[in-house]
C-alpha positions as a Markdown table, in Angstrom:
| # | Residue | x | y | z |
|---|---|---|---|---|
| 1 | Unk | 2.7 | 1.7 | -14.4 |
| 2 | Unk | 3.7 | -1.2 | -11.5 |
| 3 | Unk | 0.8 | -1.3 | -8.6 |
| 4 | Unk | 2.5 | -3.7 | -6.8 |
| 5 | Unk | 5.1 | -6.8 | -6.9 |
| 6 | Unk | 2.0 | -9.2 | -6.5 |
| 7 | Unk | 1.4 | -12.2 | -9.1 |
| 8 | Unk | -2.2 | -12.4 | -8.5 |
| 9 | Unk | -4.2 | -10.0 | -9.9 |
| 10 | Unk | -7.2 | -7.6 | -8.0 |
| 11 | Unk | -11.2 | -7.2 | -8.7 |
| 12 | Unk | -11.4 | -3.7 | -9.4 |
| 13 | Unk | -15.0 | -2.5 | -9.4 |
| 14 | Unk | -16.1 | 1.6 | -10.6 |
| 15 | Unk | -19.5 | 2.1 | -10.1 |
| 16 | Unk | -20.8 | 4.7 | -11.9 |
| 17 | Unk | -24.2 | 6.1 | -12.2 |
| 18 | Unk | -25.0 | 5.1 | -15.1 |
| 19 | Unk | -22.5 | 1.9 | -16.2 |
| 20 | Unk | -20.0 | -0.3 | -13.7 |
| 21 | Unk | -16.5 | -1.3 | -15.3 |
| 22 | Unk | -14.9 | -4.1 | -13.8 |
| 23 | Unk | -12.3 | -6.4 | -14.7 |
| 24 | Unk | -8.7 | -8.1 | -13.0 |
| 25 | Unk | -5.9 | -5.8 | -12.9 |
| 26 | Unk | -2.6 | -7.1 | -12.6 |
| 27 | Unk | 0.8 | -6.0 | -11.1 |
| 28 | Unk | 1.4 | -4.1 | -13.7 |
| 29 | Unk | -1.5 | -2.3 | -13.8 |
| 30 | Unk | -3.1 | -4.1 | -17.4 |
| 31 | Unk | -7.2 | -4.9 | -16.7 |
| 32 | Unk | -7.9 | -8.2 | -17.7 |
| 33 | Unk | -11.5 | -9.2 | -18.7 |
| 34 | Unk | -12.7 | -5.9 | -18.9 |
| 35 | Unk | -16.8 | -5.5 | -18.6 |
| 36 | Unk | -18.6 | -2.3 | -18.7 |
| 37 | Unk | -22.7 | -3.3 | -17.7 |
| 38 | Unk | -25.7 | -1.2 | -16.9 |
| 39 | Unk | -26.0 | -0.3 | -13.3 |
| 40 | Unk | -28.8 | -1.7 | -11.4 |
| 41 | Unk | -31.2 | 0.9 | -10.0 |
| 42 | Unk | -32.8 | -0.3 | -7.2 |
| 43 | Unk | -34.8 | 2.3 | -4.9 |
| 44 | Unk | -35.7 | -0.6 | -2.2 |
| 45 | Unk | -32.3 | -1.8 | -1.6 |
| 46 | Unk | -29.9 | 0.7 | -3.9 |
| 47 | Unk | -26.6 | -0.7 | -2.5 |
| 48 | Unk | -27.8 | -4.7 | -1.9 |
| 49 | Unk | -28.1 | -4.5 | -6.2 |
| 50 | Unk | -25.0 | -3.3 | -6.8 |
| 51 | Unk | -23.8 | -5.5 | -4.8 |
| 52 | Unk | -25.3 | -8.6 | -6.3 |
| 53 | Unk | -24.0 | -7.7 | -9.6 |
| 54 | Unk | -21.0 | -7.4 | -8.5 |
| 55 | Unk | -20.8 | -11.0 | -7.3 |
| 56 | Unk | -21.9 | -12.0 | -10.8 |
| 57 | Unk | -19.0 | -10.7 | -12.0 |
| 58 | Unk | -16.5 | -11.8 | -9.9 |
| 59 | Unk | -18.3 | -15.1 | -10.7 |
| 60 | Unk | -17.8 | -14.3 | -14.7 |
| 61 | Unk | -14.1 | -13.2 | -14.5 |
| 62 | Unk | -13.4 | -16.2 | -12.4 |
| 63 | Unk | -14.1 | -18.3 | -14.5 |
| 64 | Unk | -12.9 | -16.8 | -17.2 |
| 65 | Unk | -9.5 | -16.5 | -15.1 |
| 66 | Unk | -9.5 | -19.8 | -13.3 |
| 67 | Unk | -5.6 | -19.3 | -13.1 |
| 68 | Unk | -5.8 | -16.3 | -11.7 |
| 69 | Unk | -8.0 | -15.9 | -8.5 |
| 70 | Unk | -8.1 | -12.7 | -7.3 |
| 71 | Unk | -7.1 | -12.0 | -3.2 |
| 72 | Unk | -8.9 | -8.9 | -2.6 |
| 73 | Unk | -11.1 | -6.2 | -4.4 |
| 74 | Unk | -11.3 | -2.9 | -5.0 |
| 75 | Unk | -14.9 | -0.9 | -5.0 |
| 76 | Unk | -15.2 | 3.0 | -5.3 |
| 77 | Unk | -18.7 | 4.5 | -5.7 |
| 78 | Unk | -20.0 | 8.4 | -6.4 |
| 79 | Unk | -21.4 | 10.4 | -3.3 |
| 80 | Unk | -20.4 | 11.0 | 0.0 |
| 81 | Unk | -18.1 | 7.6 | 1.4 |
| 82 | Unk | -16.9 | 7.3 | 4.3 |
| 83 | Unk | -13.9 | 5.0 | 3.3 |
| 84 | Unk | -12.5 | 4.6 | 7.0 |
| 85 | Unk | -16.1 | 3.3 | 8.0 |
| 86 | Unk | -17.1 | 1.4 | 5.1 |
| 87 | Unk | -19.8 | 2.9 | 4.6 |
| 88 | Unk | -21.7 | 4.4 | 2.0 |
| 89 | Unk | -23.1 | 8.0 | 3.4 |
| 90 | Unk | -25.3 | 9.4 | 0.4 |
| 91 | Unk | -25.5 | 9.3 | -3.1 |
| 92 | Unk | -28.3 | 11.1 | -4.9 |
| 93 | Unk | -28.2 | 10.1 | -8.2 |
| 94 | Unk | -28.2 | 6.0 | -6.6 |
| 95 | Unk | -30.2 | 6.7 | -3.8 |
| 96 | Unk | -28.3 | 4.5 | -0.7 |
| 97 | Unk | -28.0 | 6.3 | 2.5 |
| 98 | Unk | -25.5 | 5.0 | 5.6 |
| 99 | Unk | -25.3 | 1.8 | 3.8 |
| 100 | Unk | -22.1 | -0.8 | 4.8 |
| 101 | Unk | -20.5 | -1.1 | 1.4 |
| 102 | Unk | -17.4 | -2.5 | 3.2 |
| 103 | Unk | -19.2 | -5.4 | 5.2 |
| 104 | Unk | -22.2 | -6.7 | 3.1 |
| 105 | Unk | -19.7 | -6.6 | -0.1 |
| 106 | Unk | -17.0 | -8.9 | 1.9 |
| 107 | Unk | -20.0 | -11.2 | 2.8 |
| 108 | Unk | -20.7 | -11.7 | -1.0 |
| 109 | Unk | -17.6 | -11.4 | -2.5 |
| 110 | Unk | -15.4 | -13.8 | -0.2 |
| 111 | Unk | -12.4 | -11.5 | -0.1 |
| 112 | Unk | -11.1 | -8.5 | 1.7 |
| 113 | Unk | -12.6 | -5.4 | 0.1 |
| 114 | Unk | -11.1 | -1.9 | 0.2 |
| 115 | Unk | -14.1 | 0.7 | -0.1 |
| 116 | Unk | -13.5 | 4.6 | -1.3 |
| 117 | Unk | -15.0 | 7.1 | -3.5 |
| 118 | Unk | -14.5 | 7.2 | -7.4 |
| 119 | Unk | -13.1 | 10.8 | -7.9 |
| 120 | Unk | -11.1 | 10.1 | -4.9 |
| 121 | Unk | -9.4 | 7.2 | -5.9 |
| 122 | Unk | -9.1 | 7.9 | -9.4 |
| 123 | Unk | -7.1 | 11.2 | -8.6 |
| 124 | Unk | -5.1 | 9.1 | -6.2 |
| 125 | Unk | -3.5 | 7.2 | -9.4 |
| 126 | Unk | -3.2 | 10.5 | -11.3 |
| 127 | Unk | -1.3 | 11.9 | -8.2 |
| 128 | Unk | 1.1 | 8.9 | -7.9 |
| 129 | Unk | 1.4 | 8.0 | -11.9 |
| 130 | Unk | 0.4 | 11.6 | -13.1 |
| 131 | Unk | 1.8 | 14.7 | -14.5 |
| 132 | Unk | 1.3 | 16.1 | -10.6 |
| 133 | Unk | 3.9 | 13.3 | -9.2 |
| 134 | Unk | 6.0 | 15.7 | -8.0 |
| 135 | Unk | 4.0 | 18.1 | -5.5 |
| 136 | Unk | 2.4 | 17.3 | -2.6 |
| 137 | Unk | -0.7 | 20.1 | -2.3 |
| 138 | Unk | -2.5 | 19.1 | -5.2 |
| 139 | Unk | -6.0 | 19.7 | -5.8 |
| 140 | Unk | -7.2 | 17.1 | -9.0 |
| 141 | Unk | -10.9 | 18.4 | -10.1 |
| 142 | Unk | -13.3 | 15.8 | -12.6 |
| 143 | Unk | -15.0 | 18.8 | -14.8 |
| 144 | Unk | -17.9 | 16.9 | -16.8 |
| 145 | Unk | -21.6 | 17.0 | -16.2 |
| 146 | Unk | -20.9 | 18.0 | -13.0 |
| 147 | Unk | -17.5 | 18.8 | -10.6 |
| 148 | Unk | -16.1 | 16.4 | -8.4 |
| 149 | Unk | -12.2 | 17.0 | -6.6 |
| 150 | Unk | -9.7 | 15.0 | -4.4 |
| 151 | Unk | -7.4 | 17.1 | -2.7 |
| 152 | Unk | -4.0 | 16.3 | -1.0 |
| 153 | Unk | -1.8 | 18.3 | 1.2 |
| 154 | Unk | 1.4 | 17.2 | 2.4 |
| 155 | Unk | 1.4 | 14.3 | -0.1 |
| 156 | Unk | -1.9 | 13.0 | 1.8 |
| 157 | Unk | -5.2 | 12.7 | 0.6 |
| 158 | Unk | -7.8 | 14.8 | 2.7 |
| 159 | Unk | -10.9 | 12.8 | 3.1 |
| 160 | Unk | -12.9 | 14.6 | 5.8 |
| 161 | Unk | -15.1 | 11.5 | 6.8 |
| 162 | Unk | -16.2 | 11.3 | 2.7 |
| 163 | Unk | -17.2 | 15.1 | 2.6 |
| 164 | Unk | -13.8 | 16.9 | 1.5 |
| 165 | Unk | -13.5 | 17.6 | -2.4 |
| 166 | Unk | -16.7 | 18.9 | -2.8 |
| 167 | Unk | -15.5 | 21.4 | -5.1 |
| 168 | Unk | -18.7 | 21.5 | -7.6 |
| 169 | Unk | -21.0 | 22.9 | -4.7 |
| 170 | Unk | -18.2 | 25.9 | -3.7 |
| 171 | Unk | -19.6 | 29.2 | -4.3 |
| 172 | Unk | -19.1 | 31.4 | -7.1 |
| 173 | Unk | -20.2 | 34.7 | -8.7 |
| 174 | Unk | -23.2 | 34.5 | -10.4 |
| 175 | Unk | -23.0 | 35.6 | -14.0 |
| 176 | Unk | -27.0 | 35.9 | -14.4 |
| 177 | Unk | -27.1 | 37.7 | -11.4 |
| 178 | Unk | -25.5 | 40.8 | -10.4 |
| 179 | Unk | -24.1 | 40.3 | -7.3 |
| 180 | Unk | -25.4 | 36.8 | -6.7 |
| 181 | Unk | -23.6 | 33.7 | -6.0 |
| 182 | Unk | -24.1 | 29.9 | -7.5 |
| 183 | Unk | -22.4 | 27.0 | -7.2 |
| 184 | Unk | -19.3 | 26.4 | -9.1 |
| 185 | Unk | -21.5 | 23.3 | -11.2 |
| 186 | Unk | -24.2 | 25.7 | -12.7 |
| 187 | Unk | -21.5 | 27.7 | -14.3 |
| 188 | Unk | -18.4 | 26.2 | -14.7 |
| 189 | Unk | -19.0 | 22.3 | -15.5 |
| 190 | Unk | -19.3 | 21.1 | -19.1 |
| 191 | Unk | -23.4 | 20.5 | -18.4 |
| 192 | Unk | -23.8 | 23.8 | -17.5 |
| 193 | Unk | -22.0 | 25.6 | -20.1 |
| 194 | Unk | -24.2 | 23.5 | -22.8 |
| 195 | Unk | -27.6 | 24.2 | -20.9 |
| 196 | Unk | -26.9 | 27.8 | -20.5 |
| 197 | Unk | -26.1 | 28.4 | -24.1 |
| 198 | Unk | -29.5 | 26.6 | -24.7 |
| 199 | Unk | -31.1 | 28.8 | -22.3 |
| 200 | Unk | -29.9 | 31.5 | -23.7 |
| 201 | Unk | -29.8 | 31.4 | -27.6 |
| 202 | Unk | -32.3 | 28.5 | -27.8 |
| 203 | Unk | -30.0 | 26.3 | -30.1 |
| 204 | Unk | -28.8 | 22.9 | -29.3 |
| 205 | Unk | -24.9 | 21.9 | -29.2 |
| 206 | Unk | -23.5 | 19.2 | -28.8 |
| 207 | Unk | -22.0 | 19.8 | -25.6 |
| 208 | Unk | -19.4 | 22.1 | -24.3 |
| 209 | Unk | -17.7 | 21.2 | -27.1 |
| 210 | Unk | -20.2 | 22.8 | -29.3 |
| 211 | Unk | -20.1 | 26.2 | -27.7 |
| 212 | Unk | -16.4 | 26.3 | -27.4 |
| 213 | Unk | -16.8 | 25.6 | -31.3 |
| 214 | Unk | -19.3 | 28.3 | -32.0 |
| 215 | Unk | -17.4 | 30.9 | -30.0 |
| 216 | Unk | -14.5 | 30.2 | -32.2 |
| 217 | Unk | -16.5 | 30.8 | -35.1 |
| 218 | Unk | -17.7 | 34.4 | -33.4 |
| 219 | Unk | -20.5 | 33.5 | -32.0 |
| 220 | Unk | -20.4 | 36.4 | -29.0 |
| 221 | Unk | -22.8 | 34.6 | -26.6 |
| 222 | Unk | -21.0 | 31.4 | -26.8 |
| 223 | Unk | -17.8 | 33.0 | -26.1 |
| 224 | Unk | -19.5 | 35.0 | -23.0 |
| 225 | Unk | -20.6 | 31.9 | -21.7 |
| 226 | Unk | -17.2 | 29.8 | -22.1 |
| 227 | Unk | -15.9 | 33.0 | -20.4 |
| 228 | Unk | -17.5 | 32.6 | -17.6 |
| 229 | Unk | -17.2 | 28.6 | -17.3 |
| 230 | Unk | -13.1 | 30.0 | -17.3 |
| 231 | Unk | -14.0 | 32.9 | -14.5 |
| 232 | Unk | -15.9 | 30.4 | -12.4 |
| 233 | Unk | -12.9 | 27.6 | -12.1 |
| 234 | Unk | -10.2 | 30.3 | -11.5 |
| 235 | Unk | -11.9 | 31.3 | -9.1 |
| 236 | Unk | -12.3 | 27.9 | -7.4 |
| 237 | Unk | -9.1 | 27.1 | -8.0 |
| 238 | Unk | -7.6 | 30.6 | -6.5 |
| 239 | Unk | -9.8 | 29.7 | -3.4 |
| 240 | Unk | -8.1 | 26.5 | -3.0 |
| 241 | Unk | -4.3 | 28.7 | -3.1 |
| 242 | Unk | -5.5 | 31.1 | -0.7 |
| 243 | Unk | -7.0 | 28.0 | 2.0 |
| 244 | Unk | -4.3 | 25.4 | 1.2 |
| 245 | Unk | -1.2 | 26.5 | -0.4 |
| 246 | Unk | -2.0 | 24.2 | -4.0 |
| 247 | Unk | 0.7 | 24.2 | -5.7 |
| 248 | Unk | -1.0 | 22.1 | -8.8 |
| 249 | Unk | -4.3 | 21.8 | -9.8 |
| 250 | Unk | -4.9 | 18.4 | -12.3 |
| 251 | Unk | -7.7 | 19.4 | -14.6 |
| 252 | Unk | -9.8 | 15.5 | -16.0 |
| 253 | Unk | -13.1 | 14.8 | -17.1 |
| 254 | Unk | -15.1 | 15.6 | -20.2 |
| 255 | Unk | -14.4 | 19.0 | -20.6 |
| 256 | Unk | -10.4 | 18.9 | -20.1 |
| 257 | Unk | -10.1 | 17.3 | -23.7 |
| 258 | Unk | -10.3 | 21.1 | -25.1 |
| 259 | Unk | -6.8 | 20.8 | -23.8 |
| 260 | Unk | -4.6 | 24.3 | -24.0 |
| 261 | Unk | -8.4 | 25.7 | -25.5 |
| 262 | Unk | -9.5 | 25.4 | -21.3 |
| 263 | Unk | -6.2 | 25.9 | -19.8 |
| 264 | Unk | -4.6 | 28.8 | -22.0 |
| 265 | Unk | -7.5 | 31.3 | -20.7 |
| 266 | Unk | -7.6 | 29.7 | -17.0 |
| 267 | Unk | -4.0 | 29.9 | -16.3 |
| 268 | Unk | -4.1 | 33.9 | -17.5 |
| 269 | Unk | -7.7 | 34.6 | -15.5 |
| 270 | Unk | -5.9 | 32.4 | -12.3 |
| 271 | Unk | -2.9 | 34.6 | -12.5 |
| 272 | Unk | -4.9 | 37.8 | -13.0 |
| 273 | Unk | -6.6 | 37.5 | -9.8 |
| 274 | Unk | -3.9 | 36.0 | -7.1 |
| 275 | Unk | -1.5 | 38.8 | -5.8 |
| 276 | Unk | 1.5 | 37.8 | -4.3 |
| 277 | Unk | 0.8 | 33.7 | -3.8 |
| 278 | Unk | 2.6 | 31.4 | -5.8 |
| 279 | Unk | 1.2 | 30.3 | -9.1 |
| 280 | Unk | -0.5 | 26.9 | -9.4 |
| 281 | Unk | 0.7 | 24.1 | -12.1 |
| 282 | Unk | -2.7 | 23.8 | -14.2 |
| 283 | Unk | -1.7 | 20.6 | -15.7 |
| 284 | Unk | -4.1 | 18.4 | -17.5 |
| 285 | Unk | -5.1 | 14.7 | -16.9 |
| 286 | Unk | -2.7 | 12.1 | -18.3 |
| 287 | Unk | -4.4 | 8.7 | -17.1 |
| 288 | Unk | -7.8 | 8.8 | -18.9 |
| 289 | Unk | -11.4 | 6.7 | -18.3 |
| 290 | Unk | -9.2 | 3.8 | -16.8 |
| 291 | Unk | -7.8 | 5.6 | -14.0 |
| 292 | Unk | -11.3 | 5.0 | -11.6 |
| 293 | Unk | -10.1 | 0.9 | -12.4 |
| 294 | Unk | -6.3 | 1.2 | -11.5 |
| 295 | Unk | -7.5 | 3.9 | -7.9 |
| 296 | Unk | -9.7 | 0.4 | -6.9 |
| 297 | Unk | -6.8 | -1.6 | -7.9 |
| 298 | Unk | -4.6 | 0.4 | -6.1 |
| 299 | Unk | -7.3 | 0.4 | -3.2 |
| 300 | Unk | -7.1 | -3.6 | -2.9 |
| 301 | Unk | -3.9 | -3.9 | -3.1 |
| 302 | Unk | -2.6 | -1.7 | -0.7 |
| 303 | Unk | -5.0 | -4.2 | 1.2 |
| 304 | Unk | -3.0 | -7.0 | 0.8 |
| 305 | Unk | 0.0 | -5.0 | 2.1 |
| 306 | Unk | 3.5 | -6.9 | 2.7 |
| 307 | Unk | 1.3 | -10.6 | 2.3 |
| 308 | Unk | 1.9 | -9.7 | -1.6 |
């Protein structure tokens, strides 16, 4: 993978709810001095925290690097971003609201910064690197505890001021309910398929993983449940054929290493319910936990434009 001609490296910071990675990443696209550290939690100045611990470590990796001083950085954070702005709309789980990642991280950090949300930018390096390369309406969905998506058409990411993607609060049919609706999250991410087994049988799994086990070892309720994980993405998935034409749908996140176990039944329930459109690539993620790193990377770089 080759980001860019540049000699000098990029920060590249992925904020996550729980833990930040950070570390350089060169031209070709290797992350030097990686570091994975606790996110601050802050709930009197959320984004001024993150912010100060990311100074510390650009302070740590410079000099650690002192031969290698990075030109720009590259900072993507969960929620709602408005990347064109800078800013920082919402994020529940970190609690900042309208706050100016772009600015007050520049002021800190001493270098341009690019600014853009995790999902989004790590599905832009899946799109250019991936196993989706070659279409250009592609919708790449992160299925773990909860659903996140980037979408492109015409080869172009679709940002909607930081709102677009929000795939995990699309409506669905509701299993439990008849002819109710949920969102696609309380069904068809790998949380929900563990809590609802729990709900339902009163044992504990480990995960989705553990009910896609059981219902391979005949358990009927875990198999329902799985079922209806499958029913709830295809019919996300079909919505996103029917509204934009996606041609390939990149499937990442925790519950995409069941591999051909998740995509085997989605691509036949996907297929059973479109008519005459064309048939979505269900392909699955190739880049892994790095790829929120290389999107930043990517993000900084593209920063630095013909000057590298």
């Amino acid at each position: 993978m080759v980001l860019g001609a540049a000699a000098s490296p990029v920060l590249s910071f992925d904020v996550g709810g729980t833990d930040i990675k950070a570390g350089l990443v060169d031209a070709r696209g290797a992350v030097l001095g990686m570091r994975r550290v606790p996110t601050p939690l802050d709930p009197a100045r959320p984004g001024e925290a993150v912010l100060d611990r990311l100074a510390e470590l650009k302070t740590e990796l410079a000099a650690e690097f002192p031969e290698s001083p990075a030109k720009a950085a590259g900072i993507i954070v969960p929620g709602i971003v408005d990347s064109v702005a800078g800013i920082g709309v919402y994020s529940a789980n970190l609690g900042w609201r309208n706050f100016p990642f772009t600015a007050e991280a520049e002021k800190r950090l001493g270098i341009p910064v690019a600014f853009d949300h995790d999902v989004r930018s790590a599905a832009a390096v899946e799109h250019t690197f991936g196993g989706s390369k070659e279409f250009k309406d592609v919708v790449v969905m992160v299925v773990g505890t909860g659903i996140a998506a980037a979408v492109f058409s015409g080869g172009k990411a679709v940002t909607a001021g930081g709102f677009a993607g929000e795939l995990g609060h699309a409506q669905v049919p509701d299993p439990d309910a008849g002819a109710g609706s949920t969102i696609l999250e309380a069904v068809g991410s790998a949380g929900a398929i563990a809590k609802r087994y729990y709900r339902a049988s009163g044992n504990r799994v480990n995960g989705a993983r553990g009910v896609l086990l059981r219902a391979g070892d005949g358990d009927e309720l875990a198999a329902r449940i799985w079922a209806d994980a499958v029913d709830a993405l295809a019919f996300t998935i079909c919505q996103c054929v029917n509204i934009m034409g996606t041609e390939a749908v990149v499937i990442g996140g925790g519950l995409a290493e069941a591999g051909d176990e998740l995509l085997e039944p989605l691509r036949t329930k996907v297929d059973q319910i479109l008519d005459f459109q064309r048939r979505p690539r269900l392909i699955r993620a190739e880049l892994g936990q790095d790829a929120g790193l290389l999107g930043a990377a990517l993000n900084a770089r593209a920063l630095l434009g013909a000057a590298q």
